[in-house]
C-alpha positions in Angstrom: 55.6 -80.0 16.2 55.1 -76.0 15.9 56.5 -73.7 18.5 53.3 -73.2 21.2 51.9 -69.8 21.5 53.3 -67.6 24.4 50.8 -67.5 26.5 50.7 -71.2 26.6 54.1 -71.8 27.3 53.4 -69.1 29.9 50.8 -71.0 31.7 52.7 -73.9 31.5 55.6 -72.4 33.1 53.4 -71.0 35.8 52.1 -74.4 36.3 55.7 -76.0 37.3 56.1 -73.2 39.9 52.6 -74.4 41.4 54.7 -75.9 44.4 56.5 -73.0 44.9 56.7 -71.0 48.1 54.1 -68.2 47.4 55.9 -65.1 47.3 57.8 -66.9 44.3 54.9 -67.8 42.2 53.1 -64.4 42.4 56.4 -62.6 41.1 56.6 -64.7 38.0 52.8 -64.6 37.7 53.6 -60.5 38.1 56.3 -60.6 35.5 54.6 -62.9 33.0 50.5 -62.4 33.5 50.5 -59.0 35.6 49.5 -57.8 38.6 48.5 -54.8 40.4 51.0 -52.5 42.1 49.0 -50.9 45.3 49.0 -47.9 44.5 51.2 -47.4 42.2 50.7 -47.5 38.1 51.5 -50.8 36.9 54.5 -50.6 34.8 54.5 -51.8 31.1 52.6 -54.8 29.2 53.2 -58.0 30.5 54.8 -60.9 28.3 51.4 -62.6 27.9 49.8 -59.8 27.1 52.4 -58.2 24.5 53.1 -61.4 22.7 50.0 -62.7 23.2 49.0 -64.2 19.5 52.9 -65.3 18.5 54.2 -68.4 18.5 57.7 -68.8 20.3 59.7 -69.5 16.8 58.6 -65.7 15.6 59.8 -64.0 18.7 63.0 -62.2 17.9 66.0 -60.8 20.6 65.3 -57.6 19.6 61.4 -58.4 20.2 62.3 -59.2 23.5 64.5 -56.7 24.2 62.2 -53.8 23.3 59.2 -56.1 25.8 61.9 -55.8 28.8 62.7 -52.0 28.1 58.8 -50.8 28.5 58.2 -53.0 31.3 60.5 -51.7 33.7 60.3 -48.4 32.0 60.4 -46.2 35.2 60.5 -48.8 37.6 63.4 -48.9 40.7 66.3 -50.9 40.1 65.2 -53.2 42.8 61.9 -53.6 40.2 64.1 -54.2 36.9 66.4 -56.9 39.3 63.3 -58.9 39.6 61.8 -58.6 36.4 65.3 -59.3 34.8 65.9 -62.2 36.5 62.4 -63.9 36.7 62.1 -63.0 32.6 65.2 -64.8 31.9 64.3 -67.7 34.5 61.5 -68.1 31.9 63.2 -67.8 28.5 65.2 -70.4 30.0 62.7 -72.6 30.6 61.6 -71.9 26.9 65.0 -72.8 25.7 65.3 -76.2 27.8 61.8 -77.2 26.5 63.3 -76.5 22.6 60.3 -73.8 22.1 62.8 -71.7 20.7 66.4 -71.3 18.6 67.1 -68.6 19.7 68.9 -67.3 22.9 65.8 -65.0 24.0 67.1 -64.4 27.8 70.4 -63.3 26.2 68.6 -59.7 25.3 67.5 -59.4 28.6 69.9 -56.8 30.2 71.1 -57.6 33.7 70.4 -55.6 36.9 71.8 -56.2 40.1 69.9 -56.0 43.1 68.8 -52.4 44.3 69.7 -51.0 47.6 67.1 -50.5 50.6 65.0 -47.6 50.4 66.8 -44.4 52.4 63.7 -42.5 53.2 62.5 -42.4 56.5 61.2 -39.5 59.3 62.4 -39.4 62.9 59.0 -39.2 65.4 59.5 -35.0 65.2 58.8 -35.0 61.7 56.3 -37.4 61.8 54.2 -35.0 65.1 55.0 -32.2 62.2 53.0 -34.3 59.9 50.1 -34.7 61.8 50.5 -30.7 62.9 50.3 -30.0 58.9 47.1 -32.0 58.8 43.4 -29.8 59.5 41.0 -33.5 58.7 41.0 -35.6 61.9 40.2 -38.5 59.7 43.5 -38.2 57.9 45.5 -37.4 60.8 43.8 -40.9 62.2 45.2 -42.6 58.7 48.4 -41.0 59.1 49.0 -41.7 62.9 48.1 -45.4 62.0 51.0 -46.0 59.6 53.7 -44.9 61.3 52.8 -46.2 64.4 52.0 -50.0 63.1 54.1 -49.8 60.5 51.7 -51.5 58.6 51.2 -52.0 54.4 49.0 -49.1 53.3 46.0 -52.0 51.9 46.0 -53.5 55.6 45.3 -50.4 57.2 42.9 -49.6 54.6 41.1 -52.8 55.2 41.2 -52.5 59.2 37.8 -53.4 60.4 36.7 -51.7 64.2 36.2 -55.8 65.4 39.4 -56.0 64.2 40.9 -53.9 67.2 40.1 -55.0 70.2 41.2 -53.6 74.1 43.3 -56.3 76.3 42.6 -55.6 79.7 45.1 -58.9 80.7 47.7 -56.6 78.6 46.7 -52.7 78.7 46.9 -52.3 74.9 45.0 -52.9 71.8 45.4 -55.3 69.5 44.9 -55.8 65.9 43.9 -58.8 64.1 45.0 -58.5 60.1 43.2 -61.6 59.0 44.8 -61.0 55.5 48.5 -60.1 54.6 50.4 -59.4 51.2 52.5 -63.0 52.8 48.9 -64.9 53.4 49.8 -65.4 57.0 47.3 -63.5 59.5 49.4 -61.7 62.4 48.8 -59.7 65.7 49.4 -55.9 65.7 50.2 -54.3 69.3 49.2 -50.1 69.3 51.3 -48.5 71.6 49.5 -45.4 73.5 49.3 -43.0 71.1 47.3 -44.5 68.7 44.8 -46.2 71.2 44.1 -42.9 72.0 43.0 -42.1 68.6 41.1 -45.8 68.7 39.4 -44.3 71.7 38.7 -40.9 70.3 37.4 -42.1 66.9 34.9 -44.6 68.4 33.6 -42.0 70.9 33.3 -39.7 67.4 31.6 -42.0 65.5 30.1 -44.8 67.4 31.2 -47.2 64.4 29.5 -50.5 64.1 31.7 -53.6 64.7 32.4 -53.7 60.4 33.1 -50.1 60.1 36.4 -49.5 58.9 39.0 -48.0 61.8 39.8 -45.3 58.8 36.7 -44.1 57.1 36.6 -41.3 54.6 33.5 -39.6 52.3 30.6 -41.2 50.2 29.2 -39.2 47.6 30.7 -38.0 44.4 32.3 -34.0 43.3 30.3 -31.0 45.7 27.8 -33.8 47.6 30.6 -36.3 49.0 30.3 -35.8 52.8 32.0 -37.8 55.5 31.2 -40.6 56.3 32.8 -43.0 59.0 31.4 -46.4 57.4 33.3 -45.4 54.1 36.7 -47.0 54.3 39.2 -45.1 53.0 41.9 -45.6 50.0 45.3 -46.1 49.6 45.5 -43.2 47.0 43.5 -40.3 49.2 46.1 -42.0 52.6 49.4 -41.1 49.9 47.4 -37.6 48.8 46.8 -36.3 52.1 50.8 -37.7 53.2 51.7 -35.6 50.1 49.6 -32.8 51.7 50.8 -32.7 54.7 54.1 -33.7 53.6 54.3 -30.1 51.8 52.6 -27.9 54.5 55.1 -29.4 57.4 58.3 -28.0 58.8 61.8 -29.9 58.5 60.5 -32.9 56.0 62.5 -32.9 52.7 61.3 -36.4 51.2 58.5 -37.6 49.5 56.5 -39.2 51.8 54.3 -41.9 51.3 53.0 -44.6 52.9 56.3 -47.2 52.5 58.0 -44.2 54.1 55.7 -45.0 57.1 56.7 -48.3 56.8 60.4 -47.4 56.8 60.3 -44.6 59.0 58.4 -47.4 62.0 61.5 -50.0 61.2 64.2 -47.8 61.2 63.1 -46.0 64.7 61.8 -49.1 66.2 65.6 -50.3 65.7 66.6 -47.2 67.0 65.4 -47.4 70.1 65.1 -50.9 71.1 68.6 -52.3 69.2 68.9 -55.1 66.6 69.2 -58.0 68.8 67.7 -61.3 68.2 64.5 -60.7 70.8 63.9 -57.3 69.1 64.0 -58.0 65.6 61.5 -60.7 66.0 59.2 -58.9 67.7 59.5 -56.1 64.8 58.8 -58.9 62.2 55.8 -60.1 64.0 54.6 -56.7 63.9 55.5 -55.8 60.7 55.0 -59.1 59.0 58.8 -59.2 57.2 61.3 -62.2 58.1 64.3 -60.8 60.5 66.4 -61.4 58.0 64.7 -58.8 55.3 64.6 -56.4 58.2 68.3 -56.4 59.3 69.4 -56.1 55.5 67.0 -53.3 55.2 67.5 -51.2 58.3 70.4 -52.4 60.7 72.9 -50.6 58.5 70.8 -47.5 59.2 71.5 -47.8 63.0 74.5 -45.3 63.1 74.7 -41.6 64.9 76.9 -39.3 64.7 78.0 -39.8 68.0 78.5 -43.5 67.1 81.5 -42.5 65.5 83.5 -40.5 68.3 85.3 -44.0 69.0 87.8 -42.8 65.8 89.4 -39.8 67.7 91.2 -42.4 69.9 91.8 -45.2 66.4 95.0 -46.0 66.8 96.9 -43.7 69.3 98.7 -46.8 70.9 
């Protein structure tokens, strides 16, 4: 029996994860078929696509090897852990089904998991942010990611029905009907940004499927503004960039998971890690308590925290 074609066994492989928790099966579909990245550049060919028309007997280690280098070409170490280890998950499912001689996953270097992103603004940076930033539709798209600490596509996608007044409550709330983790959630706004729900509306007297951030129609010298335009993701990152370089005191790139960071790490800050707090940051954020306290507990520390050493020891 000859050795299938790669994107077959591919496919096939794809098919055994179909009971799979979600999450799971969309990073080996990533590694193996592709996917996009938000907004960054997707990183290399995929397997599929770069052995497409071989068969598995005529794929060398070195073949291999030189796929797994220009796919995580550039990428963070966290990004080469998972393509490493879903890639060899693979090769090893190619080697148990006899598809192959060789010891393909062997060429497949080994990266240990990365290390939580370090990047985040305290709230004084963040009001120097929106200082640095002249369009009030910007400083609206800004304002919204650090205070929901939301994924750049679901703020993008934010529909005005979407946010709705609780009088029973005295907040807004937002409805994200569709999540990177397929599970809707509820967002609460603090005061700050239902001021800017309230100011935008009174602006712009948006329909009930206008998007909360809008942007221009139009293309090169006639684009105009134009609140039923949503924004996205890339012009949110450009004007962060912006805005990032034109404001006092911020010395990291900032994008929008820096918004995301910046609303876990000072949400721990100043409520504590207990158990009642991190789950109502998960429900906000839409990351497990778990995720969150490997990601940001650690970041919980002063310098003041530390005065307990001048008395260490001293009997």
């Amino acid at each position: 029996m000859a050795s299938p074609f790669v994107v077959d066994a591919v496919e096939e492989f794809l098919r055994l994860k179909a009971a799979r928790a979600y999450k799971t099966r969309a990073s080996y579909s990533a590694i193996l078929l592709g996917s996009t990245r938000g907004t960054k550049p997707t990183l290399g060919i995929p397997l599929a696509s770069y052995f497409h028309n071989r068969r598995f007997d005529t794929v060398s280690e070195d073949e291999v090897a030189a796929w797994f280098g220009q796919r995580v070409a550039g990428g963070a170490q966290a990004t080469k852990h998972r393509v490493s280890k879903g890639a060899r998950a693979f090769f090893r499912f190619v080697a148990d089904r006899g598809y192959s001689e060789r010891n393909l996953g062997a060429a497949i270097e080994m990266f240990p998991p990365g290390g939580p992103r370090l990047e985040w603004l305290e709230w004084k940076e963040v009001h120097g942010l929106l200082g640095a930033m002249p369009e009030y539709r910007y400083r609206l798209a800004i304002a919204w990611l650090f205070w929901t600490g939301c994924r750049v596509g679901e703020a993008c996608r934010a529909k005005q029905k979407d946010v709705q007044w609780r009088e029973d409550v005295g907040l807004f709330q937002w409805a994200i009907p569709e999540t990177k983790t397929h599970v809707p959630r509820l967002v609460w706004l603090p005061d700050f940004l239902a001021n800017y729900v309230r100011e935008s509306r009174a602006l712009n007297k948006p329909g009930p499927t206008w998007p909360v951030l809008w942007d221009c129609s139009g293309r090169g010298f006639a684009r105009v503004e134009d609140p039923s335009e949503p924004i996205s993701p890339h012009t949110i990152n450009a004007a962060l960039e912006r805005a990032a370089r034109v404001a006092a005191g911020v010395h990291v790139p900032v994008t929008a998971h820096v918004a995301r960071h910046s609303y876990c790490t000072n949400w721990i800050r100043e409520y504590g890690s207990n158990e009642l707090a991190m789950e109502k940051l998960s429900r906000q954020v839409g990351t497990s308590p778990t995720v969150l306290r490997q990601t940001y507990v650690h970041l919980d520390l002063r310098d003041d925290d530390w005065l307990h050493l001048k008395t260490l020891g001293a009997g």
